[in-house]
C-alpha positions in Angstrom: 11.9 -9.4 13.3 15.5 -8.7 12.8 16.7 -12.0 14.5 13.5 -14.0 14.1 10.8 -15.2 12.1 7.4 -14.1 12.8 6.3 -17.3 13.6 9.0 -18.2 16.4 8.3 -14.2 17.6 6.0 -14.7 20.9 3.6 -11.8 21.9 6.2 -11.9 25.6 9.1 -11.3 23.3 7.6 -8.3 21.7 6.3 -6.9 25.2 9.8 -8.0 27.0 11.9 -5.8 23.9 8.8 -3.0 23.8 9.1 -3.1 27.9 5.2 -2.7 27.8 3.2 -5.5 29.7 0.8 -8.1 28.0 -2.5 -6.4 29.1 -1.5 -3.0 27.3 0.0 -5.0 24.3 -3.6 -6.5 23.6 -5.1 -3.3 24.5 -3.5 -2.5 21.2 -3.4 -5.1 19.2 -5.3 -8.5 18.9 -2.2 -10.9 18.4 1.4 -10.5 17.0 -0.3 -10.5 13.5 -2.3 -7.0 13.9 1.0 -5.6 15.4 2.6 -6.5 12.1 -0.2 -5.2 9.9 0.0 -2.1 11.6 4.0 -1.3 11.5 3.6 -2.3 8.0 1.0 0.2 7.1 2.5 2.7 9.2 5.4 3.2 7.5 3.2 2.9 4.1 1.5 6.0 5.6 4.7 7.7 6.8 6.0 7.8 3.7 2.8 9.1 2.2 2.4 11.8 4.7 6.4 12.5 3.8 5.8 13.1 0.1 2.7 15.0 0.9 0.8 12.6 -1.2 -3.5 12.7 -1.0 -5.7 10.9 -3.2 -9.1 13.5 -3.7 -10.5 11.2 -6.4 -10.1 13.9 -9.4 -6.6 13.8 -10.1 -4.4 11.4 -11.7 -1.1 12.4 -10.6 -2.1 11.7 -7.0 -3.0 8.0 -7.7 0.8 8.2 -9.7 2.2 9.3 -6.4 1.2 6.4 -5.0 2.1 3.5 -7.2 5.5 5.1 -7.1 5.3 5.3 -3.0 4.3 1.4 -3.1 7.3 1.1 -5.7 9.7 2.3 -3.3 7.9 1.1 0.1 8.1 -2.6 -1.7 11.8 -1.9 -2.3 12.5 -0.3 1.2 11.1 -3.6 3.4 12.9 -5.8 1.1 16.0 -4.8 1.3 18.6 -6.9 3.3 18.0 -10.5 3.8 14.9 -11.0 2.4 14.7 -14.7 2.3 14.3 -14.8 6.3 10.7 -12.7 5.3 9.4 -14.9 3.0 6.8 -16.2 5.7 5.8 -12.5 5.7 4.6 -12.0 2.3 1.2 -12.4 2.9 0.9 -10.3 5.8 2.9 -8.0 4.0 0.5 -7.6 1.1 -2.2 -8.0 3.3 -1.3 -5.1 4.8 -0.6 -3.0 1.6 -3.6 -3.6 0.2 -5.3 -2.6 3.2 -3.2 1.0 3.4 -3.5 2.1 -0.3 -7.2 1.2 0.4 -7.8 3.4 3.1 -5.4 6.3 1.3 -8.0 5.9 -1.9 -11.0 5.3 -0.1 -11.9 8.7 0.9 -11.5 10.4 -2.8 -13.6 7.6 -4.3 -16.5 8.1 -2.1 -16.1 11.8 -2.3 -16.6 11.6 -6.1 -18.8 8.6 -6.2 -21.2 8.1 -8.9 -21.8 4.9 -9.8 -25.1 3.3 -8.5 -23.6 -0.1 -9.8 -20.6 0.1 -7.5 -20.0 0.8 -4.7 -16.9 3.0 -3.1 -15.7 0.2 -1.2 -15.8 -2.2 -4.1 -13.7 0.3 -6.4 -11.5 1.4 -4.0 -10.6 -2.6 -2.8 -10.4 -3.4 -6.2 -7.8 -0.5 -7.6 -5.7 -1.2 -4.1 -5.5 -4.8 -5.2 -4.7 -3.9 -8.8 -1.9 -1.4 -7.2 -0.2 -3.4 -4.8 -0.3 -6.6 -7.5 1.3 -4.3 -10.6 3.8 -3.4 -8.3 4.7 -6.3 -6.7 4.9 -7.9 -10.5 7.2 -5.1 -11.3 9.3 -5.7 -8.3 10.0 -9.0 -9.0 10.4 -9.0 -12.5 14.1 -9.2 -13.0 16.3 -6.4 -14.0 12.6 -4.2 -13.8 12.7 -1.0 -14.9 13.1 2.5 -12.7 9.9 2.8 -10.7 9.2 5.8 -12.0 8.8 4.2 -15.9 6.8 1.8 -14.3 4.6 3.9 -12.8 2.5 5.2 -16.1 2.1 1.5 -17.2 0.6 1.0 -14.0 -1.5 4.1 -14.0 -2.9 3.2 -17.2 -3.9 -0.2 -15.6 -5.9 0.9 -12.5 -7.1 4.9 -14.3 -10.4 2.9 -15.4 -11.2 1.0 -12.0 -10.8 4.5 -10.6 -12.8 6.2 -13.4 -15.7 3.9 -12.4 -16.0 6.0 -9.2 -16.8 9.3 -11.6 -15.0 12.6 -13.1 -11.3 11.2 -12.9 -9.0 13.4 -15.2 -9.1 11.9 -18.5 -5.2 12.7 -19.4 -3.7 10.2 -17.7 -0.5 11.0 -19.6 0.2 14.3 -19.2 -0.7 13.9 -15.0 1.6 11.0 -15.0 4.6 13.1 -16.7 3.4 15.7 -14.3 3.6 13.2 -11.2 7.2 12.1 -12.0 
């Protein structure tokens, strides 16, 4: 991906520079597409696991923790050339989505109590709201420090995730806490 779109990448190039043969490639991975998805999320997840960040569905400043990881994870894969990547955006944000999702997933259904939604549907819908705050904020030109944008953000998605049940009401304070 360094010296290549995605789209001119071949599964054999990525099994001739991974020196890994075709058959245990697709053992992994469906197509090129699913390999991407999952580096993506990976390092998502990394950098979670880094900052010792867990989302138990109760606290605020955990869900602040993670806008601010998505702040930085969004700046970290764009730096360099970035206009080469544009052809990647959607996988990209695919693949965000789908990593804050699973990170929230597990504290929403752990303190679940709405018989109107489901922990799937809140979950999908705060990792959406997430990933699309901050990819507004990381294009918005001369944005702010992630870490001011992360209350605005909190205050956004805090009522999707209260739908789940008992999250912390002072969003304020846990915010200020997070940072």
């Amino acid at each position: 991906m360094q010296t290549k779109n995605l789209d001119e990448i071949s599964v054999q190039d990525i099994t001739d520079a991974a020196t890994v043969n075709r058959a245990t490639f697709y053992d992994h991975y469906n197509d090129k597409f699913a390999l991407h998805e999952a580096m993506v999320a990976g390092g998502f997840h990394k950098l979670l696991h880094e900052r010792n960040v867990l989302f138990d569905g109760t606290c605020p400043s955990a869900a602040s923790a993670i806008i601010l990881a998505a702040c930085d994870y969004l700046t970290q894969i764009h730096t360099g050339d970035c206009t080469r990547h544009n052809a990647f955006e959607p996988l990209m944000e695919s693949a965000m989505v789908a990593a804050i999702r699973r990170v929230l997933i597990e504290g929403v259904r752990d303190h679940h109590a709405s018989p109107a939604l489901s922990p799937e549907m809140i979950a999908t819908t705060a990792a959406w709201a997430i990933y699309g705050a901050v990819k507004q904020w990381f294009y918005t030109p001369d944005h702010p420090p992630a870490e001011e944008a992360v209350h605005a953000i909190l205050r956004l998605i805090a009522p999707i995730l209260q739908a789940a049940g008992p999250l912390e009401p002072h969003i304020e304070a846990a915010t200020a806490h997070a940072l």
